[in-house]
Structure formats: structure tokens, C-alpha cells
N, C-alpha and C positions, 0 to 999 in steps of 0.2 A: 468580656466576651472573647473566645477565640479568635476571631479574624478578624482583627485589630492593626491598624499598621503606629498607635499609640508607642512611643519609645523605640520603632523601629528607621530610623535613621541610617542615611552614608554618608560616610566622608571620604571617597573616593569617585571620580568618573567609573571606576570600574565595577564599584559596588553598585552604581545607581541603575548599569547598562545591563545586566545579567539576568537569566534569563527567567528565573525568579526574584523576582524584588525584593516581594514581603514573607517575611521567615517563613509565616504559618505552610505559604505555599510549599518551599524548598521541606522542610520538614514534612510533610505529607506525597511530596517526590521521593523523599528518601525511605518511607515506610511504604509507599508501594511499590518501587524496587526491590526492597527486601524480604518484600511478605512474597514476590512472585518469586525473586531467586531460591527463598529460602524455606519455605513454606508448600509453595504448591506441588511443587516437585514430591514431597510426601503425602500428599491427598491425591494426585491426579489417579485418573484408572483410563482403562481404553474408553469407555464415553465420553467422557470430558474431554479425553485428549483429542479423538476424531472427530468429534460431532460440534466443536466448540474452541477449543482454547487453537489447538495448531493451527485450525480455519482460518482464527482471528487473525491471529500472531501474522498468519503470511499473506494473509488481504490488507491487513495495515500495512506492511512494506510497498506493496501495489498500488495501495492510494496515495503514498507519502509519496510516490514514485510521479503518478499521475497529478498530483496537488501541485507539485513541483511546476509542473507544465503547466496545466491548464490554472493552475487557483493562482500561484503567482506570477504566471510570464504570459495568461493569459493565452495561451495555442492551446486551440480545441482539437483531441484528440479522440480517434474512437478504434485506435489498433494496439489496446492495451494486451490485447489476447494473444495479439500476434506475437507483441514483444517479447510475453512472457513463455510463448513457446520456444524461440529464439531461447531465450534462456535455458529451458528444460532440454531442449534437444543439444544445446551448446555445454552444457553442462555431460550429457549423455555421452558424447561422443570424448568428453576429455575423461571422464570415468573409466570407458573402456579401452581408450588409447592410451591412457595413464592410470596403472591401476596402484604402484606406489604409491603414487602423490597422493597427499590427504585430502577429504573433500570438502573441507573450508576451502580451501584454496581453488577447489575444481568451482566451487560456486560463487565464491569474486571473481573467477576468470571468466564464467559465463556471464557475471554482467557488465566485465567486459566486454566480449564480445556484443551484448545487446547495444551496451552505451553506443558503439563503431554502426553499428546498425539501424539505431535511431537518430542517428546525427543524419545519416546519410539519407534518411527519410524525411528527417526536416529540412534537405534543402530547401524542397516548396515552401518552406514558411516566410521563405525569401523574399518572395512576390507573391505570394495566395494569402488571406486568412479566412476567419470566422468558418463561412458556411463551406466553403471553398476549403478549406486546409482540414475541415472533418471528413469531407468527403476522399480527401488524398491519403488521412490516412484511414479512412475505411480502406480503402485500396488494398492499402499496405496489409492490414487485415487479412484481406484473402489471397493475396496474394503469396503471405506467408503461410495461410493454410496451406494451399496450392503446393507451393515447394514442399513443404515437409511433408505431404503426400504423394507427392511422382517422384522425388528424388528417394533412391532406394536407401541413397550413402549414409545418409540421415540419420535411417534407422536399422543399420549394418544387414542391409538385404534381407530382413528378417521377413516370411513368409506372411504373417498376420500384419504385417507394418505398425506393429505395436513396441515400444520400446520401454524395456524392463530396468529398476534401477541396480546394481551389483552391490554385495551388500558391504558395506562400507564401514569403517570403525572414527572415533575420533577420542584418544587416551584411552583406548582400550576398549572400549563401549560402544557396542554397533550401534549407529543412529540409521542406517536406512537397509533394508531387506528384512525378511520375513521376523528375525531376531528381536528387529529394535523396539526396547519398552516405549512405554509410553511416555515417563518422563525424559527419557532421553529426545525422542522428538519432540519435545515441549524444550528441551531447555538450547536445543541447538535453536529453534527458532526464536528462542528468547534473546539470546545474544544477539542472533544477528538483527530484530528488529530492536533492539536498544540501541546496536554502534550506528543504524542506519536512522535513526530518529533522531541518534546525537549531531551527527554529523548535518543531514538536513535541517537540524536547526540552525545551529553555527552557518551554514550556506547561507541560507533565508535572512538572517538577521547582518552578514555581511557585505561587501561592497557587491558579491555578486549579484545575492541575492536584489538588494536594491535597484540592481541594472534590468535584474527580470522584471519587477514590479514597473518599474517606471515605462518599460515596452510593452505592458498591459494593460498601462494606465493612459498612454500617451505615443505611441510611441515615431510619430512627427518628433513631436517637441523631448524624447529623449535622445534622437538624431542631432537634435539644433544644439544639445547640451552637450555634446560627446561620447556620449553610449553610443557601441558599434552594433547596431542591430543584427550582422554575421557573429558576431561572439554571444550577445546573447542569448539570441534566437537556439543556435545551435546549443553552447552550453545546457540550457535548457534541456534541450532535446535527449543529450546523453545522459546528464545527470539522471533525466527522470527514467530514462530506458536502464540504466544502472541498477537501478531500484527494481524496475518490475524485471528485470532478468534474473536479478537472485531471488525475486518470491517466487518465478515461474520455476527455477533449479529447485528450492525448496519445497515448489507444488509438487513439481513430478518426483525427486529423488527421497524427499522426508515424509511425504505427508503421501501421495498416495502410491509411488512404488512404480506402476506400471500406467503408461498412457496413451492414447491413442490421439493427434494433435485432433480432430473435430470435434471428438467429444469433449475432450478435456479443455480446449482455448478455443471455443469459437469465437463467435461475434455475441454472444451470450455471456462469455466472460468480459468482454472488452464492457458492456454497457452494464454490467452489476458493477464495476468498479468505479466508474463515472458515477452511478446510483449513489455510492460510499461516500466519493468526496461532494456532492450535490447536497445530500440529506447534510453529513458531518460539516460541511463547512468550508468554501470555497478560500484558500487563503490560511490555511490555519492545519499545522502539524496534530494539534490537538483532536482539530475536524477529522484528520485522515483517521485517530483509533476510533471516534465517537463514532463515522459511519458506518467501520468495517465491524465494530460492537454490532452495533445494531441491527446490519444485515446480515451478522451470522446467526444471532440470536433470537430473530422475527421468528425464523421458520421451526425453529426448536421451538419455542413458546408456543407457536398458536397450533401445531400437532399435539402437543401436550395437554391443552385446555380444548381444542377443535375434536380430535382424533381420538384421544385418550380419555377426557372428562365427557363431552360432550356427544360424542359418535358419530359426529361427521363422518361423510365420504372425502377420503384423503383427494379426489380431485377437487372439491372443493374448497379445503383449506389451500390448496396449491394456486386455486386463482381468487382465493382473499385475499393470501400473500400479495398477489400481482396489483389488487386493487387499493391494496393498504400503502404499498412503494407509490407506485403510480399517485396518489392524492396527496401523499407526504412530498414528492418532489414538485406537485405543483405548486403544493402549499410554502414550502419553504422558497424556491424559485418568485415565487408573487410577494408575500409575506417578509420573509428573513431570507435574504440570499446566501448570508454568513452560517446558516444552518444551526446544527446544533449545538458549534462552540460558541455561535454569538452569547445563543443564549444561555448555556453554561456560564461566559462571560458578565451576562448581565445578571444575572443568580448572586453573583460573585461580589458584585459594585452593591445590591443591595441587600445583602447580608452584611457589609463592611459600613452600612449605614443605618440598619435597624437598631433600638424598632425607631426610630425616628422616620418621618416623612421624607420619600426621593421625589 
């Protein structure tokens, strides 16, 4: 059988501790990296790329962003929108005030800046949690709509208060303004959600990571052991605003260009991302792409078969959508809280046993 751990063996600490164990898996890592670097890049066209793949690509940064926080250090957060405008506009503003500089760079510096900005919003997590530290960052939420709508500096006095990306190149190949193909905005977001899912894991599975878990799990008695709940706490905080500050740079400067912050980061966006890591998998890197799959791809599927096969009124598929989410997070929330990497996981445990009885 293929997925066999039969003759697969370590003799090494290091080989036992990585982050695939059993081959079959590492070799099915290393053929869907390849097929996406090297392959899709020649198939994609502007459907795929806008309706589907960049979607993805930059709501998994967002949920790995938020997983970070909430799935493993356990802070419930519901000002992912805000974050990610921070981003987008922090990014905007270093485009235009730098127009040299390459914009890899202007989009690690915007989440820098988000990281400086959600730390500084997780003080409350100091002394508030659960129901209390969502509501502080709902706050933060509109708070940050707020600003990037009265403050003009923002969005360079511009008359519509809409802020436009300039078009930007990276090795010669415009990736953002009217120019940029399809695959180029597919492959800039490809990198960047691989070095950020590389690195989140190595987090996760490190001494840090262990610190955020243990103050989600306990975190009295991670106090009594040592964990500094100010370094945690916060770390958290930045790390995950890190994350959603380059897919919000990526929302607005690759993927759509031009944004307006209500429309584009409400409080709409902050709880579909919540939706992502709930459904995918509270805890789990994996969860973050299963959910952002899956919530990009609902509403393409059921216009297709709702809209297109069947002839529904598109208002209708829009609140099947709402009622098919809605059921799946109560179901998974009651049911499986681990979502749908658990159960990928246990797909996994009894394939490695079949056909034999689990």
C-alpha cells in the first residue's frame, strides 16, 4: 500500500521531530509545491487567478495570521480587518513615499508595521480575555475603520478617499497595476504564503510556539511554570498581525488594485476569516489553507450549479451561502472543534490501517 510507514524508520532526534515524518507525506509536499510553482503558472488565466487562486493564496496568510492567535495562544480576536487594513494602507503609503524601493520589501515593512500595531492592541490581553478581549478588539476594528477614514494623510488627500496601487514591477514583471498578468499575481502570492507558512510552522512547533499553547491551555499554571504571560501574550499578537498585514498589503496592492477601507476591511472581512480558521481547524497550519479553500470555493461552486445549472435568483444562492457557513461552524464548533484538519488527520490514521479494523 502507499501510505505505509513499513521500513520507514529514524535514527536521528532530528529525523523523528520534522515536520513530516513518514516519507509518503514529505514526498506529496514536495509534488504539490512543484506542480503549484511550476505548473500552474502555465494554466492559470484571469478566472482562476481572481476568482479563486490569489483569493486563496492571500486569506490563507490571514488565517495562519489569525490561527496564530486565536487557535494557538488562544486570544480571541475579531479586528482581523482592521489589521489587514493597516497593512494595505501601510503598504500604500510606503509605495508612494518610496517608489524605488521594491515592493517585496514595501510589503514586509507593512507588516511590520501591523505587527507594532497589534501588539499595542494586545495590551488588554493583559488583564481582559475570552468574551471581554473580542469585544476590545472589535473596538480596534472600527476604530481603525474610523481612522483611515477621517484622516486624509492616509489616503494622500485624495478626493474619493479611495487609495490606488502604483504599478510596481518585481525582476522586471509588473505584479501590481493595470499591467500585471495573472500569473505574476499568482506567483508573487505564492511565495509569499509558502515563506509565511514555512516560518509559522517552525514558530508553532518551537519553544515559542509551546509558550503560546500552554497560555491557551492553562495559563495560571503556565505563570507557576515560567512562561511570561507579557511576552507571550504579545508576541502572539505581533506575530499574527505580521501575517495579516502582508495579506492586507497583498489584498489591496496585488489582488485588487484600488480600495476603499469600508468596503474592502470591514467587520465582514474580520469574521469570514474567523469563519476560515473555525471551519479549517482551530490549531493547525493545515486548518488555516483547508478553511480559506473552502471559503473561497463555496461561493464559486454553488453560483455554478445554483445560478448557472439550476437558475436560481443570485440572492438566493447568496443567503444559502450564509446558511451552509452558519451550520458548518455550528457543526464543527459542537462536533469537531479541530475542523477540518482533524478530520483530514483521521482520514490519514485510517488509510495507514486499512483494510484492517480501527
Amino acid at each position: 500500500m502507499l501510505y505505509r510507514e513499513a521500513g520507514d524508520f529514524k535514527t536521528s532526534y532530528q529525523a523523528d521531530s520534522q515536520t513530516f515524518p513518514i516519507a509518503f507525506d514529505r514526498y506529496r509536499y514536495w509534488v504539490v509545491l512543484a506542480f503549484a510553482f511550476l505548473v500552474v503558472p502555465f494554466l492559470i488565466n484571469d478566472y482562476w487567478a481572481n476568482a479563486l487562486l490569489v483569493p486563496f493564496l492571500i486569506y490563507a496568510i490571514a488565517a495562519i495570521g489569525l490561527n496564530i492567535l486565536t487557535g494557538y495562544c488562544g486570544q480571541v480576536s475579531l479586528g482581523t480587518g482592521g489589521f489587514m487594513a493597516v497593512g494595505a494602507y501601510a503598504c500604500y503609503k510606503l509605495m508612494t513615499s518610496f517608489p524605488d524601493v521594491s515592493i517585496v520589501i514595501h510589503i514586509v515593512l507593512a507588516g511590520g508595521i501591523t505587527a507594532a500595531v497589534g501588539a499595542a492592541f494586545g495590551l488588554p490581553s493583559l488583564r481582559i480575555k475570552g468574551f471581554y478581549l473580542a469585544v476590545a478588539t472589535l473596538a480596534a476594528q472600527f476604530f481603525l475603520v474610523w481612522l483611515f477614514n477621517k484622516v486624509s494623510w492616509f489616503y494622500n488627500y485624495s478626493a474619493s478617499g479611495q487609495i490606488n496601487a502604483p504599478e510596481r514591477t518585481v525582476l522586471g514583471v509588473a505584479v501590481t497595476g493595470p499591467a500585471t498578468e495573472p500569473w505574476a499575481q499568482y506567483m508573487i502570492c505564492l511565495v509569499f504564503v509558502t515563506v509565511c507558512a514555512i516560518v509559522a510552522r517552525n514558530l508553532t512547533r518551537g519553544a515559542l510556539g509551546r509558550q503560546w499553547m500552554s497560555i491557551r491551555d492553562m495559563d495560571i499554571a503556565a505563570e507557576i511554570i515560567g512562561v511570561n504571560p507579557l511576552k507571550a501574550k504579545l508576541t502572539a499578537f505581533a506575530v499574527s498581525s505580521f501575517f495579516i498585514g502582508i495579506s492586507g498589503a497583498l489584498f489591496f496592492a496585488v489582488y485588487l488594485g484600488a480600495v476603499e477601507v469600508g468596503e474592502a476591511f470591514g467587520i465582514q472581512k474580520s469574521f469570514l476569516v474567523l469563519f476560515m480558521i473555525i471551519i479549517g481547524g482551530l490549531g493547525s497550519i493545515f486548518g488555516a489553507f483547508a478553511g480559506a479553500a473552502f471559503l473561497v470555493v463555496l461561493p464559486v461552486v454553488l453560483k455554478v450549479i445554483g445560478v448557472d445549472l439550476l437558475g436560481w435568483p443570485t440572492d438566493l444562492v447568496a443567503h444559502l451561502q450564509l446558511v451552509i457557513v452558519g451550520a458548518l461552524i455550528m457543526f464543527f464548533l459542537i462536533k469537531e472543534p479541530h475542523g477540518l484538519a482533524q478530520l483530514w488527520r483521521l482520514a490519514k490514521e485510517k488509510l495507514r490501517l486499512w483494510p484492517f479494523p480501527y
